[in-house]
ZALOTOR-29832 format. One record per residue: x, y negated, z negated of N, C-alpha, C in turn; residue in three letters. Coordinates in pm, 1 decimal, padded with zeros to 6 digits. Example, Ala and Ser with C-alpha at 12.3 -4.5 7.8 and 13.67 -1.06 7.14 Angstrom:
BEGIN
+----------+----------+----------+----------+----------+----------+----------+----------+----------+--------+
|      n.X |      n.Y |      n.Z |     ca.X |     ca.Y |     ca.Z |      c.X |      c.Y |      c.Z | residu |
+----------+----------+----------+----------+----------+----------+----------+----------+----------+--------+
|  01319.0 |  00569.0 | -00780.0 |  01230.0 |  00450.0 | -00780.0 |  01320.0 |  00330.0 | -00780.0 |    ALA |
|  01285.0 |  00225.0 | -00708.0 |  01367.0 |  00106.0 | -00714.0 |  01290.0 | -00003.0 | -00787.0 |    SER |
+----------+----------+----------+----------+----------+----------+----------+----------+----------+--------+
***
This chain:
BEGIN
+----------+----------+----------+----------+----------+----------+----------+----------+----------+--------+
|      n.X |      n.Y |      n.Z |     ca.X |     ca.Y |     ca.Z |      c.X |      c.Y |      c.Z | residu |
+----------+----------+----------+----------+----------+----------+----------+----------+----------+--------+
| -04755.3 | -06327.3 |  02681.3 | -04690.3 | -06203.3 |  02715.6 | -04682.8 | -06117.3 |  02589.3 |    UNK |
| -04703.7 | -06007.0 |  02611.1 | -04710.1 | -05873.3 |  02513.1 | -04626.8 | -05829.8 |  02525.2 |    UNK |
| -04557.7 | -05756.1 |  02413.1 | -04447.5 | -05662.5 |  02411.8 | -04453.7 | -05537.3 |  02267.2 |    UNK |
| -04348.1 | -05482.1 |  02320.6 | -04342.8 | -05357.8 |  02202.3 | -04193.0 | -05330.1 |  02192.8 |    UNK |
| -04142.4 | -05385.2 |  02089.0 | -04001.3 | -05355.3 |  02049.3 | -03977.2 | -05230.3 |  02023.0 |    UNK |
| -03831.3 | -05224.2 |  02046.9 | -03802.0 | -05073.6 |  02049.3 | -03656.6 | -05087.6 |  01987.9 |    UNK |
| -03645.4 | -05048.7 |  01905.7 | -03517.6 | -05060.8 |  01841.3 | -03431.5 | -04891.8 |  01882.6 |    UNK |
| -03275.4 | -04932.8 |  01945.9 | -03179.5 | -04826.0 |  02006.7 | -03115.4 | -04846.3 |  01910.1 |    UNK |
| -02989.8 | -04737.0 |  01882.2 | -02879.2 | -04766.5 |  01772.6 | -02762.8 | -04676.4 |  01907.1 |    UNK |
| -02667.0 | -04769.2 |  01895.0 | -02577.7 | -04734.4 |  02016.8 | -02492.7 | -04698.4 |  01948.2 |    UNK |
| -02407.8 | -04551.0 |  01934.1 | -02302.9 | -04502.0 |  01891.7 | -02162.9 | -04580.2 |  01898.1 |    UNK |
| -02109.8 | -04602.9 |  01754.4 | -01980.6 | -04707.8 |  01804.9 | -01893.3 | -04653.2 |  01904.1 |    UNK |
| -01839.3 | -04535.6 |  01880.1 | -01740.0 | -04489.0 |  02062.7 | -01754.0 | -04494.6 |  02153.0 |    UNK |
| -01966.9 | -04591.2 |  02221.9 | -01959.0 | -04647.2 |  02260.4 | -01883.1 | -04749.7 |  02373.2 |    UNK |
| -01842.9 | -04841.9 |  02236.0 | -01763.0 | -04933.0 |  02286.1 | -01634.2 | -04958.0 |  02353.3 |    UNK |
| -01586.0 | -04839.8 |  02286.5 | -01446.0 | -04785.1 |  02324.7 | -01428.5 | -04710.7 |  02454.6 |    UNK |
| -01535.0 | -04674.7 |  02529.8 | -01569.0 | -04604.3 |  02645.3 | -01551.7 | -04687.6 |  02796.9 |    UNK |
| -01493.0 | -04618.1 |  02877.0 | -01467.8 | -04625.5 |  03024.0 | -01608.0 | -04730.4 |  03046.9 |    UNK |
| -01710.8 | -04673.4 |  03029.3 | -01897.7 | -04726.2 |  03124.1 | -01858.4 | -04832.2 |  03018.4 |    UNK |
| -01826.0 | -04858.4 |  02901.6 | -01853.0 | -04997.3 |  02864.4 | -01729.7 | -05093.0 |  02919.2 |    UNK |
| -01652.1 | -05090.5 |  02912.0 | -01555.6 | -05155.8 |  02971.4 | -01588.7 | -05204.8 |  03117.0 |    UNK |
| -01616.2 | -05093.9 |  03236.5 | -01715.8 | -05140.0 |  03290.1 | -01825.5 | -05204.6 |  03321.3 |    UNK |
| -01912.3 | -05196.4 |  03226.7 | -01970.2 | -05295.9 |  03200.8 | -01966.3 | -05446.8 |  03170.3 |    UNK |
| -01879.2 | -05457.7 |  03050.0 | -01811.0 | -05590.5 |  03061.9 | -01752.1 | -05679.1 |  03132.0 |    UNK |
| -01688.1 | -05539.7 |  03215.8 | -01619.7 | -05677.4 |  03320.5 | -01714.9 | -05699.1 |  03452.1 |    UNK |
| -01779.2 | -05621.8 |  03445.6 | -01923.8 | -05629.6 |  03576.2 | -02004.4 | -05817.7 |  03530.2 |    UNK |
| -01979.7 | -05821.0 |  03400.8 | -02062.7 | -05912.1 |  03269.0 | -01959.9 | -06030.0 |  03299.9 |    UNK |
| -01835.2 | -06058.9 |  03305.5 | -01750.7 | -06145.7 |  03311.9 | -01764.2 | -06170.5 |  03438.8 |    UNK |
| -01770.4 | -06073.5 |  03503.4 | -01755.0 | -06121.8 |  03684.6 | -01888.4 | -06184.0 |  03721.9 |    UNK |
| -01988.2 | -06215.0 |  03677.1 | -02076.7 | -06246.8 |  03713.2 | -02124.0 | -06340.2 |  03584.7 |    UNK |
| -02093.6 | -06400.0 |  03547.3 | -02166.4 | -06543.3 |  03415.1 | -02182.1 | -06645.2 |  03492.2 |    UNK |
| -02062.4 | -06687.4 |  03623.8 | -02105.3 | -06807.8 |  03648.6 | -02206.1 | -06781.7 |  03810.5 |    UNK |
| -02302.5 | -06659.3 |  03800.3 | -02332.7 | -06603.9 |  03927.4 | -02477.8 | -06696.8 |  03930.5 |    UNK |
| -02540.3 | -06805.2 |  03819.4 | -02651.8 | -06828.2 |  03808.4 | -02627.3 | -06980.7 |  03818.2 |    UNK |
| -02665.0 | -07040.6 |  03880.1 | -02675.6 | -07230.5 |  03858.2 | -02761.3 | -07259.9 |  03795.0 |    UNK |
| -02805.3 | -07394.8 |  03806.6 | -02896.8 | -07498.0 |  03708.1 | -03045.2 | -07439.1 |  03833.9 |    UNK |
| -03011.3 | -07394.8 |  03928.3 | -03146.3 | -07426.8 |  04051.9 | -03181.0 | -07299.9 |  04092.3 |    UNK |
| -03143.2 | -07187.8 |  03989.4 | -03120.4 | -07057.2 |  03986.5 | -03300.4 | -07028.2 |  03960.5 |    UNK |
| -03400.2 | -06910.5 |  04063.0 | -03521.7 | -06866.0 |  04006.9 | -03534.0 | -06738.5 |  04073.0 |    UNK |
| -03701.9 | -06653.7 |  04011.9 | -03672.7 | -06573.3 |  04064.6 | -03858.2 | -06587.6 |  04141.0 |    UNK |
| -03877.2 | -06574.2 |  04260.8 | -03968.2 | -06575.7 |  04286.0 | -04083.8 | -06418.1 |  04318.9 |    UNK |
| -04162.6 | -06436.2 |  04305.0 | -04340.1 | -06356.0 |  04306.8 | -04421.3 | -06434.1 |  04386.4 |    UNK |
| -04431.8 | -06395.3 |  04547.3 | -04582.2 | -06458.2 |  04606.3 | -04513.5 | -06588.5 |  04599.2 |    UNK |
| -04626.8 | -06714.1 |  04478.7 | -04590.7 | -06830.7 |  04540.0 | -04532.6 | -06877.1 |  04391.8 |    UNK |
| -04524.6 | -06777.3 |  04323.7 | -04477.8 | -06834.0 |  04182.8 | -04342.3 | -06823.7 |  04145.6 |    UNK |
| -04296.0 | -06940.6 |  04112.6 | -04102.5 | -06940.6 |  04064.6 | -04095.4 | -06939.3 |  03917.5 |    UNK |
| -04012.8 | -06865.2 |  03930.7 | -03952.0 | -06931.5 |  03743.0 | -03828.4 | -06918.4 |  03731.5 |    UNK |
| -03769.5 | -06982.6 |  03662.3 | -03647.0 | -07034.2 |  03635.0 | -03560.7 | -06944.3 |  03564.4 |    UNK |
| -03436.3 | -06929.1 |  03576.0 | -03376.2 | -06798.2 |  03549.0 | -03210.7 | -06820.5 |  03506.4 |    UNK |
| -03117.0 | -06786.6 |  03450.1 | -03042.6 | -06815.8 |  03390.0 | -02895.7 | -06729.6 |  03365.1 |    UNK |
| -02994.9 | -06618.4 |  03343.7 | -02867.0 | -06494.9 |  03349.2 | -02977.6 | -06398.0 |  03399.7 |    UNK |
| -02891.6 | -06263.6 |  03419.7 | -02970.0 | -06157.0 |  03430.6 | -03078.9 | -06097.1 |  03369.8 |    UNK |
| -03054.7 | -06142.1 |  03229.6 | -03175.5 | -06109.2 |  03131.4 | -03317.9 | -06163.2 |  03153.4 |    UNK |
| -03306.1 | -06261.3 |  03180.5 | -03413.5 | -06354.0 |  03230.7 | -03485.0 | -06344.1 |  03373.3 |    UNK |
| -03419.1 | -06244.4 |  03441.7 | -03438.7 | -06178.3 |  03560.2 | -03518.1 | -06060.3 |  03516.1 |    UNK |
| -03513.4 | -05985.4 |  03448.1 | -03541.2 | -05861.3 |  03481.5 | -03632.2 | -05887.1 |  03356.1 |    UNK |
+----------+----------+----------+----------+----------+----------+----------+----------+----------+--------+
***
């Protein structure tokens, strides 16, 4: 697999913001949303998946 990094620089007030807070708890409410038997399938191909990151 190929890729092309892309480096963001996220403003710290940021963090301090309504959408991130949101975010986080969207992030807490969902950690234990993935099991051990967790994949994501294509056609006839699976792969194994973990959190969201690994999804998308």
């Amino acid at each position: 697999m190929h890729s092309v990094e892309k480096i963001i620089v996220i403003p710290s007030g940021f963090f301090n913001s309504s959408d991130y807070k949101q975010i986080a708890y969207y992030v807490e409410q969902t950690l234990d949303m993935f099991s051990e038997q967790a994949y994501i399938q294509m056609g006839e191909k699976q792969q194994p998946i973990s959190n969201f990151t690994e999804a998308f």
